[in-house]
NUTOR-746458 format. One record per atom (N, C-alpha, C): residue number from 1; residue in three letters; chain; atom name; x, y, z. Coordinates in steps of 0.05 Angstrom, whole numbers, plus 32768, in hexadecimal, padded with zeros to 4 digits. Atoms other than C-alpha are relative to their C-alpha. Layout:
NUM | ala | A | CA | X | Y | Z;
...
This chain:
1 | unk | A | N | 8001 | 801C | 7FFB;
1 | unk | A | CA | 8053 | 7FF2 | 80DC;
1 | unk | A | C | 7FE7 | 7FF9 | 8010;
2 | unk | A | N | 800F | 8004 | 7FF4;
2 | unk | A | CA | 8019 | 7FD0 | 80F6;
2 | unk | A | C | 8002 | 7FDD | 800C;
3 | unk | A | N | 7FF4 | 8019 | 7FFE;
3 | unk | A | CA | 8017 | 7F87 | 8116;
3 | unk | A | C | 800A | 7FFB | 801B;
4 | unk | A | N | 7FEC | 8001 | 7FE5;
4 | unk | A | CA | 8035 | 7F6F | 815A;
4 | unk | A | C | 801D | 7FEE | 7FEB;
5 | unk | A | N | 7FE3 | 7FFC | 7FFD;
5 | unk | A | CA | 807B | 7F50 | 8158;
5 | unk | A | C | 8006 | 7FED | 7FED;
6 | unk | A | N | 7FFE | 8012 | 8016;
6 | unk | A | CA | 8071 | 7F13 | 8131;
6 | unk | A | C | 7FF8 | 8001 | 7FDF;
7 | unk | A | N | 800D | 8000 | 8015;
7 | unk | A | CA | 8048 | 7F31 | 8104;
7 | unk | A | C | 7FFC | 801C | 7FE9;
8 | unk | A | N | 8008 | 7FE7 | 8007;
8 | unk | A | CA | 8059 | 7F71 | 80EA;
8 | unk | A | C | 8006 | 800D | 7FE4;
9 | unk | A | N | 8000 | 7FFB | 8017;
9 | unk | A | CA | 8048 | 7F91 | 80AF;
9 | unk | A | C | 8005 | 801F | 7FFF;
10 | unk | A | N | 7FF2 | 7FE6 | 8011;
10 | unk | A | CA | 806E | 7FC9 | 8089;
10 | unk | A | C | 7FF5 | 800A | 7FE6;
11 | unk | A | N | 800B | 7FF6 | 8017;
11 | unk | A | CA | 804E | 7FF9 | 805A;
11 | unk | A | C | 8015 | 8018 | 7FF3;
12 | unk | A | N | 7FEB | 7FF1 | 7FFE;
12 | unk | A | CA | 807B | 8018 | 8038;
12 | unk | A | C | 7FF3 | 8011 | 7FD2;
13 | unk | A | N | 800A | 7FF5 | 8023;
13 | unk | A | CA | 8078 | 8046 | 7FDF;
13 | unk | A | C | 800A | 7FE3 | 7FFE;
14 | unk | A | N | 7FF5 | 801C | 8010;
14 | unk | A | CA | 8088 | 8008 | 7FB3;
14 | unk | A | C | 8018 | 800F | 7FF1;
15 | unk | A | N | 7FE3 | 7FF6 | 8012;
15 | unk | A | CA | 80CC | 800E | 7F8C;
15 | unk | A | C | 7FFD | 7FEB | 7FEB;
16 | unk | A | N | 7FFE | 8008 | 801A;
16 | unk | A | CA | 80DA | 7FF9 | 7F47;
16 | unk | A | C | 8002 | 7FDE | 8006;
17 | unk | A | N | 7FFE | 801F | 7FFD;
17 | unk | A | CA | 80F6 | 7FB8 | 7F61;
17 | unk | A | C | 7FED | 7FEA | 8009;
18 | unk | A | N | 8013 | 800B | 7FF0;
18 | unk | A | CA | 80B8 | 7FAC | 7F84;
18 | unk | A | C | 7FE8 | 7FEC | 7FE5;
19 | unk | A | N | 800E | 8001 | 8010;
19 | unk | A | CA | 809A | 7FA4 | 7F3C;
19 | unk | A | C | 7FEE | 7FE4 | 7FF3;
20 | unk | A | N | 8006 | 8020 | 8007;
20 | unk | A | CA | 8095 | 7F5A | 7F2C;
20 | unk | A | C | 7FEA | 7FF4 | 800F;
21 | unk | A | N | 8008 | 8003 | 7FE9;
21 | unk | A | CA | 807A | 7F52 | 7F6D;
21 | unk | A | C | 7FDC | 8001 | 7FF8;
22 | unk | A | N | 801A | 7FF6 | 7FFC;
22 | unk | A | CA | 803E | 7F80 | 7F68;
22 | unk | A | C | 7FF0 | 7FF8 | 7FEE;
23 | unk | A | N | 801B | 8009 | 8010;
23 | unk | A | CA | 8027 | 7F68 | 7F26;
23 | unk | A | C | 7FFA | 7FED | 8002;
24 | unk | A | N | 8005 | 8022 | 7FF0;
24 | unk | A | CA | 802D | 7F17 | 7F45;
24 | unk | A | C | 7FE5 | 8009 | 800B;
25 | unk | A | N | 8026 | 7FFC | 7FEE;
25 | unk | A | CA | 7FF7 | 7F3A | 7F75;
25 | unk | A | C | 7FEB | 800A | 7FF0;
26 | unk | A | N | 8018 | 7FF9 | 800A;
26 | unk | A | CA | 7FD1 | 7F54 | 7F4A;
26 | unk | A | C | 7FF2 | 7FF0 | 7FEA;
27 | unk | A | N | 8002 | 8024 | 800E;
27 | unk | A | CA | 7FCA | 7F15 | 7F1A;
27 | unk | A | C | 7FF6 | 7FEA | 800E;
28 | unk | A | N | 8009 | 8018 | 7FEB;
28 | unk | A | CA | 7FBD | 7EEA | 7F56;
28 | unk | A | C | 7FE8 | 8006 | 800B;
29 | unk | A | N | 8017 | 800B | 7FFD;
29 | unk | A | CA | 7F76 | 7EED | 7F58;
29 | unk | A | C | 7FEF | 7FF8 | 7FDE;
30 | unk | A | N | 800C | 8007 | 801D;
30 | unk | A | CA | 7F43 | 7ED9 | 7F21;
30 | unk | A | C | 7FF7 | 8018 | 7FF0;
31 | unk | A | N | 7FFF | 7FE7 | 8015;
31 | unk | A | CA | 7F3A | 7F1F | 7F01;
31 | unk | A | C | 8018 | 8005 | 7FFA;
32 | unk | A | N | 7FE7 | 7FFC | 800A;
32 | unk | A | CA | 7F7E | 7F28 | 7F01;
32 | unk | A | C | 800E | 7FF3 | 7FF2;
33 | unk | A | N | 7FFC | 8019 | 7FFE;
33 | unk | A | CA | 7F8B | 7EEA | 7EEA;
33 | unk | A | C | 7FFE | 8004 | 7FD9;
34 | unk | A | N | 8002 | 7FFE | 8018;
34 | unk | A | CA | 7F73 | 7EFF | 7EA4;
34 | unk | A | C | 800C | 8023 | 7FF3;
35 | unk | A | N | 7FF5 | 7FE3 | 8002;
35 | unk | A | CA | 7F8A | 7F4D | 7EA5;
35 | unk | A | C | 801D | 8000 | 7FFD;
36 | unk | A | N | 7FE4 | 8000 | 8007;
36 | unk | A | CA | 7FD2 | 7F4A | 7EAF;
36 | unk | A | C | 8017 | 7FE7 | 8004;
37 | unk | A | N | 7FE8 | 8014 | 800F;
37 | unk | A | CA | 8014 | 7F2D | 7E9A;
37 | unk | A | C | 8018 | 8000 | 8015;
38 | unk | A | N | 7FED | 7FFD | 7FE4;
38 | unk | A | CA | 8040 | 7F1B | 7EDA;
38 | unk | A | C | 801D | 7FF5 | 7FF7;
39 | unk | A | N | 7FEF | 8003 | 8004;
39 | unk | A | CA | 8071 | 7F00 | 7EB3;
39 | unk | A | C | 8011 | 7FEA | 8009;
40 | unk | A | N | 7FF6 | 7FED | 8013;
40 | unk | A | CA | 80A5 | 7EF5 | 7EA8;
40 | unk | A | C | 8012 | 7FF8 | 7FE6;
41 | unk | A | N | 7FFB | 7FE7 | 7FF9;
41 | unk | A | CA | 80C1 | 7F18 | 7E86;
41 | unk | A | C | 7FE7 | 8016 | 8008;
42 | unk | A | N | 8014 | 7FE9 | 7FF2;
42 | unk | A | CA | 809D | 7F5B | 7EAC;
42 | unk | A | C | 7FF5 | 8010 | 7FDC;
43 | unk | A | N | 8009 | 7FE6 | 801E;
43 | unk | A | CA | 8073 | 7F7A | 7E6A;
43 | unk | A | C | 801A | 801E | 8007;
44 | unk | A | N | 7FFD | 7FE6 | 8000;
44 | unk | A | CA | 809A | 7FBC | 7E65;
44 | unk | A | C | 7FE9 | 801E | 8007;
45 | unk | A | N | 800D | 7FE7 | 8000;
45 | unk | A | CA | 805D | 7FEB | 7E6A;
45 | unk | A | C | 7FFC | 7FFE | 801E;
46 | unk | A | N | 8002 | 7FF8 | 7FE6;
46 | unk | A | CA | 8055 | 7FD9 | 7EAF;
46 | unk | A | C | 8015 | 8012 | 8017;
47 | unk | A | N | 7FE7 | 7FE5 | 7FF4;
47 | unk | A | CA | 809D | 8001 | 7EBE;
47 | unk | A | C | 7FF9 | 800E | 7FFA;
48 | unk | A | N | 8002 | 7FDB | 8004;
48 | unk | A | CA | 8081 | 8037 | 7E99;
48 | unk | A | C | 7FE4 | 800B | 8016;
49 | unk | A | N | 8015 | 7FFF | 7FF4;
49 | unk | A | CA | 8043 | 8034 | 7EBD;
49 | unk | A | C | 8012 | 800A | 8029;
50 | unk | A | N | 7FE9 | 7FF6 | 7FE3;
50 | unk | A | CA | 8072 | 8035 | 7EFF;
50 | unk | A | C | 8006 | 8019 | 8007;
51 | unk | A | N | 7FE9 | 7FE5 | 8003;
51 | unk | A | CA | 8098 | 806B | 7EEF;
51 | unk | A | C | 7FEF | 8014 | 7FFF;
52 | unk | A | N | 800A | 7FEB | 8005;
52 | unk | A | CA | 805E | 809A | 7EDE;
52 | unk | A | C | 7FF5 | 800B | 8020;
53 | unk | A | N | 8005 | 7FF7 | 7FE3;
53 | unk | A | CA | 803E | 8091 | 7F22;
53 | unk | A | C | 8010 | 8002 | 8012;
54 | unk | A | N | 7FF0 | 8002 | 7FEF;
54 | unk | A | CA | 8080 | 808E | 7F47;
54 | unk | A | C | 7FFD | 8020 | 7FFD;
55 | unk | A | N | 8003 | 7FE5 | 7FFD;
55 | unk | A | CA | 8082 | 80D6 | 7F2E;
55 | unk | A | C | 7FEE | 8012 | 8001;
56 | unk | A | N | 8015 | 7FF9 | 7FFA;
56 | unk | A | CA | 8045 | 80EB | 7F3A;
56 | unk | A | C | 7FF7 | 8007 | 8023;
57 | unk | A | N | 8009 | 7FFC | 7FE4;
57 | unk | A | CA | 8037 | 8111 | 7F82;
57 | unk | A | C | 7FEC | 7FF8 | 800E;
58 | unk | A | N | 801B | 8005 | 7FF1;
58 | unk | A | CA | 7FF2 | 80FC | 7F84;
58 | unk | A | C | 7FFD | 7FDF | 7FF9;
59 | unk | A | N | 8003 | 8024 | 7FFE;
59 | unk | A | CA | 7FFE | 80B4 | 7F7E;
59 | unk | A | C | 8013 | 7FF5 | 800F;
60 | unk | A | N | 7FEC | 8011 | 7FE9;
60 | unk | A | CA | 8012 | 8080 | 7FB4;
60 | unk | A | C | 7FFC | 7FEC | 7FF3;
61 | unk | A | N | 7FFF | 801D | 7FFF;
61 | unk | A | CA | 8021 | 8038 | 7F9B;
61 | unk | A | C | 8013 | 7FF4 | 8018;
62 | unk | A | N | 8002 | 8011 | 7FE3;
62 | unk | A | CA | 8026 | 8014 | 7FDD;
62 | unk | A | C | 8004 | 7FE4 | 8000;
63 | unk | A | N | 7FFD | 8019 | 8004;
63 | unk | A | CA | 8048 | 7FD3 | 7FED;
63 | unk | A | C | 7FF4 | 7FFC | 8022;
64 | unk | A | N | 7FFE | 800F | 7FE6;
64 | unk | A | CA | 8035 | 7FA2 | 802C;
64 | unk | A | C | 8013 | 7FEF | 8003;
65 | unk | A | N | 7FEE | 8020 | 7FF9;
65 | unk | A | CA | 8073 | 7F79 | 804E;
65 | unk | A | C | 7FF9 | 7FF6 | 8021;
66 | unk | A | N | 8002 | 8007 | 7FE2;
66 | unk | A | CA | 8074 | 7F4E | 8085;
66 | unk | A | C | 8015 | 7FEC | 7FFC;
67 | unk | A | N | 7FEE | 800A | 7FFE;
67 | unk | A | CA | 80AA | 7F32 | 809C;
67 | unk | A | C | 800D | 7FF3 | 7FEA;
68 | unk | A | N | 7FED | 7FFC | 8019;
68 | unk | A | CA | 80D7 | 7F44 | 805C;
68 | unk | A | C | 7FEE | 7FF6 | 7FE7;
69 | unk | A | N | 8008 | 800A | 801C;
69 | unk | A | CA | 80A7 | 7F25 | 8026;
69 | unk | A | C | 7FE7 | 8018 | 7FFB;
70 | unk | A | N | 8018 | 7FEE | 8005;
70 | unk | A | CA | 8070 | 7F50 | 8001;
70 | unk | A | C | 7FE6 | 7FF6 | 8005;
71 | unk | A | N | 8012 | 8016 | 7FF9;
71 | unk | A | CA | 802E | 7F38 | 8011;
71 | unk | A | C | 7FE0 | 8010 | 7FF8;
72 | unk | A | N | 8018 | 7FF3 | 8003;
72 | unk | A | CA | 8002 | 7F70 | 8000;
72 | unk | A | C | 800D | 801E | 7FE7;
73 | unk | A | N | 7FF9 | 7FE8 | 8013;
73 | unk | A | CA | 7FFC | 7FB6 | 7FC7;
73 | unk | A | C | 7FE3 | 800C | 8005;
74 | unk | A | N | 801D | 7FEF | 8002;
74 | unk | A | CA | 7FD0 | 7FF0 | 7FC1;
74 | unk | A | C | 8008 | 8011 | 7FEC;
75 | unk | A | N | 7FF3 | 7FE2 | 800E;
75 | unk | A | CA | 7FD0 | 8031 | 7F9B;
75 | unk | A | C | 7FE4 | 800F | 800A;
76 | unk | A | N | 800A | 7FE8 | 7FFB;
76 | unk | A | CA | 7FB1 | 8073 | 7FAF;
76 | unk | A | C | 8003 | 8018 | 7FF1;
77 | unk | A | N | 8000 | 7FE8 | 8014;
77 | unk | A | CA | 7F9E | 80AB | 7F82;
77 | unk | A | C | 7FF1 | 8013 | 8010;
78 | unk | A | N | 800E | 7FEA | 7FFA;
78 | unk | A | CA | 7F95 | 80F2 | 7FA1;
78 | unk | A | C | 7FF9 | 800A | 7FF4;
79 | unk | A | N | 8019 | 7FF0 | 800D;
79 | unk | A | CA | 7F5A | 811B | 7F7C;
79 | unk | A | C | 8001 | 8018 | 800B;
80 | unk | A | N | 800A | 7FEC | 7FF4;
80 | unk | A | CA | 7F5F | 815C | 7F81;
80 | unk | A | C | 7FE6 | 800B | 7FEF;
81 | unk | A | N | 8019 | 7FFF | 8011;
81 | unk | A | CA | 7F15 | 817A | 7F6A;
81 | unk | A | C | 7FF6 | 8014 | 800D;
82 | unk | A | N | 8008 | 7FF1 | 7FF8;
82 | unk | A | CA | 7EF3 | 81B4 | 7F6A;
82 | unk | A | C | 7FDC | 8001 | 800F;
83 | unk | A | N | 8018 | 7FFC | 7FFC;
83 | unk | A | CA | 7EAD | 81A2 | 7F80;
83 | unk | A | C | 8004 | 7FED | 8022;
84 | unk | A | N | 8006 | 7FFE | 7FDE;
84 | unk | A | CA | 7E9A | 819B | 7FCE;
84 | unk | A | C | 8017 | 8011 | 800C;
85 | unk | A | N | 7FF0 | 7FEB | 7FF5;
85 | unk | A | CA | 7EC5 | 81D6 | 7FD6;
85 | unk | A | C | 8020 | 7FF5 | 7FFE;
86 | unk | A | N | 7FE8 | 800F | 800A;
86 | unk | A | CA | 7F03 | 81BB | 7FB8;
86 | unk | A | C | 800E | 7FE6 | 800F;
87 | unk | A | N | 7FFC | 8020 | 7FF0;
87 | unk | A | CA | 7F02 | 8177 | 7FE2;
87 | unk | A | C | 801B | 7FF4 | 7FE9;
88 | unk | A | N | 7FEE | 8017 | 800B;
88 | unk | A | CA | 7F38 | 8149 | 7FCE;
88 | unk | A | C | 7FF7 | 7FEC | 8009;
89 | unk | A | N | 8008 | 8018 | 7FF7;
89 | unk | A | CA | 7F2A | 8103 | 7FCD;
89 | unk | A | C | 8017 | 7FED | 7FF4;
90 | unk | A | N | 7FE4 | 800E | 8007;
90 | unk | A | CA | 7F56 | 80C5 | 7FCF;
90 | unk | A | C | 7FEA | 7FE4 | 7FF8;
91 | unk | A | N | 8000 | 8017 | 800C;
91 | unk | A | CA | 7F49 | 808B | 7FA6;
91 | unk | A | C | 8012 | 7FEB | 8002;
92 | unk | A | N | 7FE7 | 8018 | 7FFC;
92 | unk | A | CA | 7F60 | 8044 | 7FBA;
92 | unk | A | C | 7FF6 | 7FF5 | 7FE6;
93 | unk | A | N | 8005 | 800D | 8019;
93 | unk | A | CA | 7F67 | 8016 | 7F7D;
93 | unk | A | C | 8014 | 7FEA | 8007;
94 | unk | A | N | 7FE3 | 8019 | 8007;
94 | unk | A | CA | 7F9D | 7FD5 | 7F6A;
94 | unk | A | C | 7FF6 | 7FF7 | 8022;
95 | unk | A | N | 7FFE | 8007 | 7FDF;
95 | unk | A | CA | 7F8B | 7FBE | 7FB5;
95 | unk | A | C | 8003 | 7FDA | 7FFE;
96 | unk | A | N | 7FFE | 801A | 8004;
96 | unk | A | CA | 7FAA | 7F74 | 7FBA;
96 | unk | A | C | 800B | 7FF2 | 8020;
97 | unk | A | N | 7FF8 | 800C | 7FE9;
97 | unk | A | CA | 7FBD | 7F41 | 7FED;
97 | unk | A | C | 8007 | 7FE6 | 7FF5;
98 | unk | A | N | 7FFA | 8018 | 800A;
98 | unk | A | CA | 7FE4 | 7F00 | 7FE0;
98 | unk | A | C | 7FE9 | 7FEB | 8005;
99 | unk | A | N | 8011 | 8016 | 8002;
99 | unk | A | CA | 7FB5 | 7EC7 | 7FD6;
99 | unk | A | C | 800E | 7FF2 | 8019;
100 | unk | A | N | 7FFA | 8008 | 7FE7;
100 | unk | A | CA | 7FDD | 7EA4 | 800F;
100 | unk | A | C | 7FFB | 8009 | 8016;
101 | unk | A | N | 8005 | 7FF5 | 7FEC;
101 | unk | A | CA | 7FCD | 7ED8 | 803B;
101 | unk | A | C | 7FEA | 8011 | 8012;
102 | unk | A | N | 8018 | 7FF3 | 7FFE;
102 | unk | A | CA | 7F86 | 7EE8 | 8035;
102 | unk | A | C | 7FEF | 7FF1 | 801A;
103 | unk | A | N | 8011 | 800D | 7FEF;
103 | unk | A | CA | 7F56 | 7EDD | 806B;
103 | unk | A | C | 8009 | 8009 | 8022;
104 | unk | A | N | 7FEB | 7FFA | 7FE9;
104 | unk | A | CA | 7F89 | 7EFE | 809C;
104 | unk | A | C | 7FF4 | 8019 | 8012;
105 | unk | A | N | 8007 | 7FDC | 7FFA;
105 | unk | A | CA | 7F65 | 7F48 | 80A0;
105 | unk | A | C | 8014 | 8015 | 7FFD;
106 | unk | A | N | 7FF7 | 7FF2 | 8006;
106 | unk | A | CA | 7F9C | 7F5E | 8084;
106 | unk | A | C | 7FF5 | 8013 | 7FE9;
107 | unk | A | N | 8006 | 7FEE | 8005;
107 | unk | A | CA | 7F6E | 7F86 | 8058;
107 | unk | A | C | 7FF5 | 8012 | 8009;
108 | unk | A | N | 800B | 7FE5 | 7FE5;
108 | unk | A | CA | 7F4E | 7FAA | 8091;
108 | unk | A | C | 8014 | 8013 | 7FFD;
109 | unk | A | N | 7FE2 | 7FF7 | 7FFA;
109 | unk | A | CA | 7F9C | 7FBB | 809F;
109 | unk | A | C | 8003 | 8010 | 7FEE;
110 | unk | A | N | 7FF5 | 7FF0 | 8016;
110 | unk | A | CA | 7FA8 | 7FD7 | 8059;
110 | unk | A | C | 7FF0 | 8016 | 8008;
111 | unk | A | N | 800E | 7FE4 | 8006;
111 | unk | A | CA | 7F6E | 8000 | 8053;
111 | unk | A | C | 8003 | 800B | 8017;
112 | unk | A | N | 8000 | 7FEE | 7FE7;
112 | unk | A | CA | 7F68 | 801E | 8099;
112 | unk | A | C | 801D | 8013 | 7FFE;
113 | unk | A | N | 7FEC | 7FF4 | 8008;
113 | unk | A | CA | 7FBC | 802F | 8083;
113 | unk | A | C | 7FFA | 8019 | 7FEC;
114 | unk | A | N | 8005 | 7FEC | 8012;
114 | unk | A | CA | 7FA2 | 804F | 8046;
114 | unk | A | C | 7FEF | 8014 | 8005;
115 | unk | A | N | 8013 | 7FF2 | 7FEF;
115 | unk | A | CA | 7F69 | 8076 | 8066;
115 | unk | A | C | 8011 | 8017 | 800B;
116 | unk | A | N | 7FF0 | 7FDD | 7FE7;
116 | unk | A | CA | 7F99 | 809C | 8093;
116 | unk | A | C | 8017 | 8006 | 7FEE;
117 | unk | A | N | 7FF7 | 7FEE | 8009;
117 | unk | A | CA | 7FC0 | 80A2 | 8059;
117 | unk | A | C | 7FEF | 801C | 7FEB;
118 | unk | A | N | 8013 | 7FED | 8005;
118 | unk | A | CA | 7F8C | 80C8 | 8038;
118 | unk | A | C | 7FF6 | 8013 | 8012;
119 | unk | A | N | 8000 | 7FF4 | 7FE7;
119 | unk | A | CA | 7F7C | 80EE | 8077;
119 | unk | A | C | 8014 | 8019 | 7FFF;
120 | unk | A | N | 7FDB | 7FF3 | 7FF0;
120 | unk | A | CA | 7FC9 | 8105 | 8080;
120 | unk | A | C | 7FFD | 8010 | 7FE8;
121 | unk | A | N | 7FFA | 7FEE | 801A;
121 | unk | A | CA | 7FBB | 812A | 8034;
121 | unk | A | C | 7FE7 | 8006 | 8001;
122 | unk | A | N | 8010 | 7FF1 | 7FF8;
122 | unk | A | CA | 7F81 | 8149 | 804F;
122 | unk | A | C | 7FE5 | 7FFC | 7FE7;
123 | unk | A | N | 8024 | 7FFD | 8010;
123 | unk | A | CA | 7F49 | 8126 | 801B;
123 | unk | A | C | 7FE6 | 7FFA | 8015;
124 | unk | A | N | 8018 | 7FF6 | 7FF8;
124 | unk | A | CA | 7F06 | 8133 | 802D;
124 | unk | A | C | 7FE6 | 7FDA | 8006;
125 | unk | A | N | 800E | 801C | 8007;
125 | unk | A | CA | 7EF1 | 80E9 | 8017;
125 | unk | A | C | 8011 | 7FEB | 7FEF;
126 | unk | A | N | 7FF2 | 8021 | 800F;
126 | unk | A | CA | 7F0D | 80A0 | 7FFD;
126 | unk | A | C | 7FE8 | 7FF7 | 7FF6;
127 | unk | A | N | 8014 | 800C | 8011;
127 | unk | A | CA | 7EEE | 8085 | 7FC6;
127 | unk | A | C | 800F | 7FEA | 7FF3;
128 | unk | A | N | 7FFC | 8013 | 800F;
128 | unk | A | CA | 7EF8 | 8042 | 7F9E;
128 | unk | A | C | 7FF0 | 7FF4 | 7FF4;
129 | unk | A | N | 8008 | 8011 | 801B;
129 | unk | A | CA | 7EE0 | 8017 | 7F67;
129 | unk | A | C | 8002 | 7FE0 | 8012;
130 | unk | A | N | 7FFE | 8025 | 7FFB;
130 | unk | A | CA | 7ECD | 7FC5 | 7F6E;
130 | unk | A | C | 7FF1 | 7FEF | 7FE5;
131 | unk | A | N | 800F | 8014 | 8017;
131 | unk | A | CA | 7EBD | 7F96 | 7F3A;
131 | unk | A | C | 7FE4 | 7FF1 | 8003;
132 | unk | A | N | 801C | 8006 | 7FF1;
132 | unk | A | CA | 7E77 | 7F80 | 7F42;
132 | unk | A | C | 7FFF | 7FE2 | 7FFC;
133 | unk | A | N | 8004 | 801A | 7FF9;
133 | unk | A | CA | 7E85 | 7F3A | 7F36;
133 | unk | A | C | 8013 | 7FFB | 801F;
134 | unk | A | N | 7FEE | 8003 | 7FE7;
134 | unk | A | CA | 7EAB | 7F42 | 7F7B;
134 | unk | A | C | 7FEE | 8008 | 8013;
135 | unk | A | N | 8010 | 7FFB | 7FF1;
135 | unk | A | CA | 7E74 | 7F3B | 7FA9;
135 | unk | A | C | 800B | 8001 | 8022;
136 | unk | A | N | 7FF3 | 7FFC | 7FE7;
136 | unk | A | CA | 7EA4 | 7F32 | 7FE8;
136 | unk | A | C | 8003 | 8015 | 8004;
137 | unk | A | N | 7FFA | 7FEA | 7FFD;
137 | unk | A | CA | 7EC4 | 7F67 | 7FDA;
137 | unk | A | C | 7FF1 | 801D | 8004;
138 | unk | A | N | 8018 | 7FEC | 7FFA;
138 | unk | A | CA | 7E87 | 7F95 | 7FD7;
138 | unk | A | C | 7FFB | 7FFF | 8025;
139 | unk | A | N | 7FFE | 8000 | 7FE6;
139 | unk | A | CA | 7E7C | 7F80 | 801D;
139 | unk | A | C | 8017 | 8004 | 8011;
140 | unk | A | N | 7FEC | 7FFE | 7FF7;
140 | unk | A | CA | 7EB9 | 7F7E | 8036;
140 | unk | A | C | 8000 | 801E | 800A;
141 | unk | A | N | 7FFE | 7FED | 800A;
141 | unk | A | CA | 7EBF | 7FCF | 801C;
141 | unk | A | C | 7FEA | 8010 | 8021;
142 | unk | A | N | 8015 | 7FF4 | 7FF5;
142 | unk | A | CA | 7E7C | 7FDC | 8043;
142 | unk | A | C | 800C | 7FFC | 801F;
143 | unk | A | N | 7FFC | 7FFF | 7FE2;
143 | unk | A | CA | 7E98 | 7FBF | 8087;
143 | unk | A | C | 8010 | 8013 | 8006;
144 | unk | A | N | 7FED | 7FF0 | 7FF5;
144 | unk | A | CA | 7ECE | 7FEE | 8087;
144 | unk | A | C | 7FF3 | 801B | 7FFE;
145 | unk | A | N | 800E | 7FEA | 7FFC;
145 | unk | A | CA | 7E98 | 8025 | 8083;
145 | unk | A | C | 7FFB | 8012 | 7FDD;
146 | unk | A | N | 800A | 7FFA | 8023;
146 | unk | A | CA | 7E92 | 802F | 8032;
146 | unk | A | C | 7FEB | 7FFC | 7FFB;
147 | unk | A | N | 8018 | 7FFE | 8008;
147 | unk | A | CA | 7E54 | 8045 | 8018;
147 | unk | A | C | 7FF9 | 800D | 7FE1;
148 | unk | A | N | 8004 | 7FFC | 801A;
148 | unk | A | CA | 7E36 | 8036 | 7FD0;
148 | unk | A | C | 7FF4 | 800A | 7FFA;
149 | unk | A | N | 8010 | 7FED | 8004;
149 | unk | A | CA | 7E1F | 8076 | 7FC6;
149 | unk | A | C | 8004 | 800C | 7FDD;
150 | unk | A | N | 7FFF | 7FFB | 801B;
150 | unk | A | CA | 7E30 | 807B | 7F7C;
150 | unk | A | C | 8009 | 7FED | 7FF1;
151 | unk | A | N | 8002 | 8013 | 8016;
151 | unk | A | CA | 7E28 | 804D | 7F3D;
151 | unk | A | C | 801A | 800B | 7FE6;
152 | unk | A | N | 7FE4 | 7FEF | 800E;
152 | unk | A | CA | 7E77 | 804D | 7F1B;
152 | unk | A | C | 7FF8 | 7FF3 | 7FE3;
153 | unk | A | N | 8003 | 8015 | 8013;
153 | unk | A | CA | 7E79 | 803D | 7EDA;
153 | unk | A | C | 801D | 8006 | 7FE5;
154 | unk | A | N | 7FEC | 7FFF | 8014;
154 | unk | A | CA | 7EB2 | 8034 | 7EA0;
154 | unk | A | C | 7FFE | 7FF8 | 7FE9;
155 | unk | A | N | 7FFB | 7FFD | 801A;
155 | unk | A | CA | 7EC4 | 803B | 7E5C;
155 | unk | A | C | 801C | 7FF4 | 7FF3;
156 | unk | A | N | 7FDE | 8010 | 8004;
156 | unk | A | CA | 7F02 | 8008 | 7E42;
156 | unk | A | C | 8007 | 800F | 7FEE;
157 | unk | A | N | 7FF4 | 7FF2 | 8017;
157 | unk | A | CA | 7F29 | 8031 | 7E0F;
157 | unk | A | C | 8010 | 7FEF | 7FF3;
């Protein structure tokens, strides 16, 4: 938990029920806005999508509450890899915050959470992805000590 008394926020895995929720946040900005289907009804593939990383050791999907409502999501993918001497690295990704609640530094809060959870599983380095029409966010990334030391790039299948 982080937060003083009025204000404290609970990070806790996400659960199935949490599901509706997380894809609301992830819909609620303008990329999301065209990507997914919040429903409802919840698409179905997003349970299966659930379910794969629920069972998956090296994946955290991460809720934020504060005072009982959700208000924030993440996910973390541990990498294990054999090059820099078998470094593991943790990848944040899905990183959201309610549109009502932005502007708070509650994303400081997340990431700095996720950080030491990457830490506590002994990777070597945190890496993430940003959309480049998301010029905040590029900055944002940098204050918290992220450096764009490599050009990502993707392939839609």
């Amino acid at each position: 938990m982080i937060g003083n008394e009025s204000q404290t926020m609970a990070f806790r895995p996400a659960e199935a029920k949490d599901l509706s929720n997380i894809v609301a946040l992830l819909a609620d900005d303008e990329l999301g806005q065209s990507r997914e289907l919040p429903g409802p009804p919840l698409d179905p593939q997003y349970l299966s999508a659930f379910e794969a990383i629920d069972k998956d050791p090296n994946q955290l999907l991460a809720v934020v509450e504060r005072e009982g409502v959700l208000i924030g999501c993440l996910q973390l993918t541990f990498i294990p890899g054999l090059s820099r001497r078998g470094m593991w690295r943790g990848q944040i990704e899905s990183v959201r915050i309610a549109s009502s609640c932005r502007g708070e530094g509650l994303g400081g809060q997340m990431f700095r959470w996720a950080i030491e959870q990457c830490r506590a599983r002994k990777c070597g380095l945190v890496q993430l992805t940003t959309d480049k029409t998301r010029p905040d966010a590029f900055k944002f990334y940098e204050k918290l000590g992220f450096v764009a030391s490599h050009e990502g790039m993707k392939l839609s299948l």
